[in-house]
PASE-48844 format. One record per residue (C-alpha): x negated, y negated, z negated; residue in one letter; residue number from 1. Coordinates in nm, 3 decimals. Example, Ala and Ser with C-alpha at 12.3 -4.5 7.8 and 13.67 -1.06 7.14 Angstrom:
2
{px->-1.230	py->0.450	pz->-0.780	rest->A	nr->1}
{px->-1.367	py->0.106	pz->-0.714	rest->S	nr->2}
# end
This chain:
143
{px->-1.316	py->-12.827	pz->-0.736	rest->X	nr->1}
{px->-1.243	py->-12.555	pz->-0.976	rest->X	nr->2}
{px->-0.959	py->-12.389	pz->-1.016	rest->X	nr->3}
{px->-0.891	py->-12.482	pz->-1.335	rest->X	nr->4}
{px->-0.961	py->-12.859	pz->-1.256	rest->X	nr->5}
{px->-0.687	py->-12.799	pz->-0.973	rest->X	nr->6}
{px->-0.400	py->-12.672	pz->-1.213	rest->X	nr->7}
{px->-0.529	py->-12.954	pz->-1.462	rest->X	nr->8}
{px->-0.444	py->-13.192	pz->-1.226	rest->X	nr->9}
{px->-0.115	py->-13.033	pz->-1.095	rest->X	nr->10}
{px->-0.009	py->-12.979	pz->-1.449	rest->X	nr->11}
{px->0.029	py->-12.605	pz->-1.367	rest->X	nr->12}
{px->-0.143	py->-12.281	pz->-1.564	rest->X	nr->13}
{px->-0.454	py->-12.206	pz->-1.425	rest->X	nr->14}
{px->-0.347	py->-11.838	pz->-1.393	rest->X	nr->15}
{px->-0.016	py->-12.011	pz->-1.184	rest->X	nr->16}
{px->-0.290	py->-12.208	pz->-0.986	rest->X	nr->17}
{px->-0.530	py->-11.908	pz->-0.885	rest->X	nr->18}
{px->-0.217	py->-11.715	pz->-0.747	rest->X	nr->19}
{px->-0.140	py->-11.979	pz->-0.506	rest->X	nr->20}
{px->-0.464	py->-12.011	pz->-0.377	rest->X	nr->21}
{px->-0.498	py->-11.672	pz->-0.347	rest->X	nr->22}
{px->-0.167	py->-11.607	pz->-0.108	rest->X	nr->23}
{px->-0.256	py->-11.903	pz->0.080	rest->X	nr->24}
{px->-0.550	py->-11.752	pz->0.161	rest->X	nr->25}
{px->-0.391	py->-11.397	pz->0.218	rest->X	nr->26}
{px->-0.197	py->-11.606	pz->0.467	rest->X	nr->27}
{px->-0.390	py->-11.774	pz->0.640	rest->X	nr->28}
{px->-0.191	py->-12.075	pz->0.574	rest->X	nr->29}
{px->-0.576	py->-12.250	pz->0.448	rest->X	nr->30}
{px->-0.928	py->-12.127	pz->0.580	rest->X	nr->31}
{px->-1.159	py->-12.200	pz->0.397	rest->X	nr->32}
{px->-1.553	py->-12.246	pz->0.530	rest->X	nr->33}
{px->-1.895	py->-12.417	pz->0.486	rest->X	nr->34}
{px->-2.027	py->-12.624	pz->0.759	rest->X	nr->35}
{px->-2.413	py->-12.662	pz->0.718	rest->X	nr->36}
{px->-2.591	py->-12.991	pz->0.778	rest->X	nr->37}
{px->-2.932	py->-12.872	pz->0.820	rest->X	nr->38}
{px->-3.089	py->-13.217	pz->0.799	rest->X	nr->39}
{px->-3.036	py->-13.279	pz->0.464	rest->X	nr->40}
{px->-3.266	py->-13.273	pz->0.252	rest->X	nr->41}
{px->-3.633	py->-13.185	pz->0.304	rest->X	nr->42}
{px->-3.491	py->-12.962	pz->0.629	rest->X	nr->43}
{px->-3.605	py->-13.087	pz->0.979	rest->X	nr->44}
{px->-3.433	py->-12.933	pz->1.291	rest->X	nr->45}
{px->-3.571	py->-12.862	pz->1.613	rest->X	nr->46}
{px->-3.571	py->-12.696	pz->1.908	rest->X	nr->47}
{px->-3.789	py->-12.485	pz->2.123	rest->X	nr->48}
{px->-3.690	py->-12.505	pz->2.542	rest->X	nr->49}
{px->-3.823	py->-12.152	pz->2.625	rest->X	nr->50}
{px->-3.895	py->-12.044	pz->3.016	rest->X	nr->51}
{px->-3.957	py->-11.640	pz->2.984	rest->X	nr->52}
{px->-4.085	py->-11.417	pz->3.289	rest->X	nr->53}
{px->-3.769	py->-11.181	pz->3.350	rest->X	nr->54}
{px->-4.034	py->-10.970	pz->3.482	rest->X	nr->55}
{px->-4.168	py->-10.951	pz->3.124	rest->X	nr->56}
{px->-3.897	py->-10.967	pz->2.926	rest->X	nr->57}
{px->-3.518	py->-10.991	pz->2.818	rest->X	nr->58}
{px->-3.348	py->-11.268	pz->2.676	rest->X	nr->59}
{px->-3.248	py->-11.092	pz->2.392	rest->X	nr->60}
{px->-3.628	py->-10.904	pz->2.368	rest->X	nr->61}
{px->-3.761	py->-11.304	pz->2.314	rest->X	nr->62}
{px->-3.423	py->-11.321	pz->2.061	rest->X	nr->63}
{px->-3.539	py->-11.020	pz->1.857	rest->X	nr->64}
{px->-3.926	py->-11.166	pz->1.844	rest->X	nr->65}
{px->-3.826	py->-11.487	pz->1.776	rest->X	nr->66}
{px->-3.614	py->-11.333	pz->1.452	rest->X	nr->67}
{px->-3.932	py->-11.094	pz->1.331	rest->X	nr->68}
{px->-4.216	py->-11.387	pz->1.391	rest->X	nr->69}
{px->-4.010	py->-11.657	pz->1.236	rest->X	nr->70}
{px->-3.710	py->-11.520	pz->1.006	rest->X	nr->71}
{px->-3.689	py->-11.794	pz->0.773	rest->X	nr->72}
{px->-3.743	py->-12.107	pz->0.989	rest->X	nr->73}
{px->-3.589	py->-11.945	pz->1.343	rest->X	nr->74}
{px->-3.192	py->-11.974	pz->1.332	rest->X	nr->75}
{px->-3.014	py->-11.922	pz->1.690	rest->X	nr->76}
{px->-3.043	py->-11.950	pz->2.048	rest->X	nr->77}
{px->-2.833	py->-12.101	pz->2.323	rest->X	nr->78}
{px->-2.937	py->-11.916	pz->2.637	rest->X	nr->79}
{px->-2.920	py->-12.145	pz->3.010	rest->X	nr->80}
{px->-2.687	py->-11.940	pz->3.215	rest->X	nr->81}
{px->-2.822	py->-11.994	pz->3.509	rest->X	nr->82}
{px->-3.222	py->-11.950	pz->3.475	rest->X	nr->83}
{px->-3.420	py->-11.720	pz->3.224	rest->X	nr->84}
{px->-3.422	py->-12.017	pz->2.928	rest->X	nr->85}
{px->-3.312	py->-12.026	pz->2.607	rest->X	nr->86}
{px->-3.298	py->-12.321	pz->2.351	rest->X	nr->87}
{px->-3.462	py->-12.146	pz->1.993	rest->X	nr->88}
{px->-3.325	py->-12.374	pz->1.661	rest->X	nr->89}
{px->-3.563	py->-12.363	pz->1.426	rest->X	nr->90}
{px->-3.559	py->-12.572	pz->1.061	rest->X	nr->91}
{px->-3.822	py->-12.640	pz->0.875	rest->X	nr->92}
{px->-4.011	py->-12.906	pz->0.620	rest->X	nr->93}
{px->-4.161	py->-13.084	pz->0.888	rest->X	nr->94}
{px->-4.160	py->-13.220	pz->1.291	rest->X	nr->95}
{px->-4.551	py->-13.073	pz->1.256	rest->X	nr->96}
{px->-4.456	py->-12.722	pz->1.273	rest->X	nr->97}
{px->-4.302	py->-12.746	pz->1.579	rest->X	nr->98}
{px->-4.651	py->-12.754	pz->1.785	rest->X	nr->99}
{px->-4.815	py->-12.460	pz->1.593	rest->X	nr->100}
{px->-4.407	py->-12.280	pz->1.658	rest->X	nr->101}
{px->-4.441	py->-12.382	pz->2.030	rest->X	nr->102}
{px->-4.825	py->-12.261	pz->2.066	rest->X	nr->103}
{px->-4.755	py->-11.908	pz->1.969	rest->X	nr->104}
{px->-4.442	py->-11.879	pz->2.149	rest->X	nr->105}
{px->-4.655	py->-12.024	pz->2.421	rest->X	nr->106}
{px->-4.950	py->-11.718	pz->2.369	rest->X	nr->107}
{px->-4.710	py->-11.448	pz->2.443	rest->X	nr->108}
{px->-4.693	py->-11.292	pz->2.733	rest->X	nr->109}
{px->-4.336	py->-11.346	pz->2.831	rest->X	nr->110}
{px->-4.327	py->-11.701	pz->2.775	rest->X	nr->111}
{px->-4.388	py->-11.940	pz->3.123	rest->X	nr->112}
{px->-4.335	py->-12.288	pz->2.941	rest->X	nr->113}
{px->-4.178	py->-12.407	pz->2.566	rest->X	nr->114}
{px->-4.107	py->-12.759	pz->2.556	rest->X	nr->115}
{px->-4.020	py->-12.905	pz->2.238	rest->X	nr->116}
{px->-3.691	py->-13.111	pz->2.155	rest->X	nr->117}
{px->-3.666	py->-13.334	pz->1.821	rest->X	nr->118}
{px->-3.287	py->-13.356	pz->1.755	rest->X	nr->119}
{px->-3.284	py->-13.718	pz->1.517	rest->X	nr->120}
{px->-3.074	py->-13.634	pz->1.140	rest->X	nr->121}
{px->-2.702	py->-13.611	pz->1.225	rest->X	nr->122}
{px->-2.430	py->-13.755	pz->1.080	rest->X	nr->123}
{px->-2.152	py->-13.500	pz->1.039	rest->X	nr->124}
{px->-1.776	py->-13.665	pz->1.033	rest->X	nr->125}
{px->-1.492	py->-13.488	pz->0.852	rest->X	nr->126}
{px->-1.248	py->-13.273	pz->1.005	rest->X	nr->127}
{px->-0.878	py->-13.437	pz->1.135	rest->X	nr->128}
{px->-0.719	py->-13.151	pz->0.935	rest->X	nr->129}
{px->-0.926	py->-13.235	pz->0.610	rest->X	nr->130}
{px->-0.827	py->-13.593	pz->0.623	rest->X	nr->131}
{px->-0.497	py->-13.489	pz->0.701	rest->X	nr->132}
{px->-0.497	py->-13.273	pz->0.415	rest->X	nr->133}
{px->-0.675	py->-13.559	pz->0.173	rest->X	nr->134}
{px->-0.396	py->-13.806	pz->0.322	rest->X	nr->135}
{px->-0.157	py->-13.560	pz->0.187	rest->X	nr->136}
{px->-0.282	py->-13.553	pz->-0.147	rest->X	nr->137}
{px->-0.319	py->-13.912	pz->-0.162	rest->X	nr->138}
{px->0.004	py->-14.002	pz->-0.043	rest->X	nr->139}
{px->0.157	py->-13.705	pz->-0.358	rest->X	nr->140}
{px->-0.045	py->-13.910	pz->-0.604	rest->X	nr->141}
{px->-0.277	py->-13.571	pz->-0.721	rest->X	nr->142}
{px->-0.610	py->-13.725	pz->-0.650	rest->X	nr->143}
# end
């Protein structure tokens, strides 16, 4: 919501309305964040299951070529603590990609296996503090 709908609503400057927002942020009383649902949209998630050859390579050497061979789909890694495999997010247009994805990473010379994981579209649920905080404006009669 914009600022100005916010002071509209409170019956408050928009000037008066920008200040408070401001020093509650300043505070730290309010933080304020995205959180990205990467299967909306046209966006398909997956993941690559990566076995490298320590021998070969470093987890974070298969990191950095993941990042230069795929910057726009490739987003993160979780790395298996206690064997040389890491779990590669990637999003892209379509499930498809992930073979031709998982038959390069499978060409290089660090990789042992890549098995590929489909995650099915999530459904993200609100935060308890933002319902809280929507409760709160309910209950003051602003919304």
């Amino acid at each position: 919501m914009q600022v100005n709908q916010i002071a509209a609503r409170l019956g408050i400057t928009t000037r008066r309305t920008a200040r408070a927002i401001k020093e509650m942020q300043d505070s730290g009383a309010f933080w304020f964040s995205m959180r990205w649902n990467l299967s909306l949209g046209n966006n398909t998630e997956f993941y690559l299951k990566i076995t490298y050859d320590e021998n070969i390579s470093t987890k974070d050497a298969v990191n950095q070529w993941l990042l230069r061979t795929y910057p726009d789909e490739y987003w993160f890694s979780f790395y298996f603590g206690m064997e040389p495999v890491l779990f590669a997010k990637y999003v892209t247009d379509h499930f498809r990609d992930a073979r031709d994805f998982a038959r390069t990473v499978s060409d290089e010379a660090f990789s042992c296996s890549v098995d590929t994981l489909l995650s099915y579209p999530v459904k993200k649920f609100p935060r308890v503090g933002i319902l809280k905080i929507q409760q709160l404006i309910t209950d003051t009669g602003l919304d």
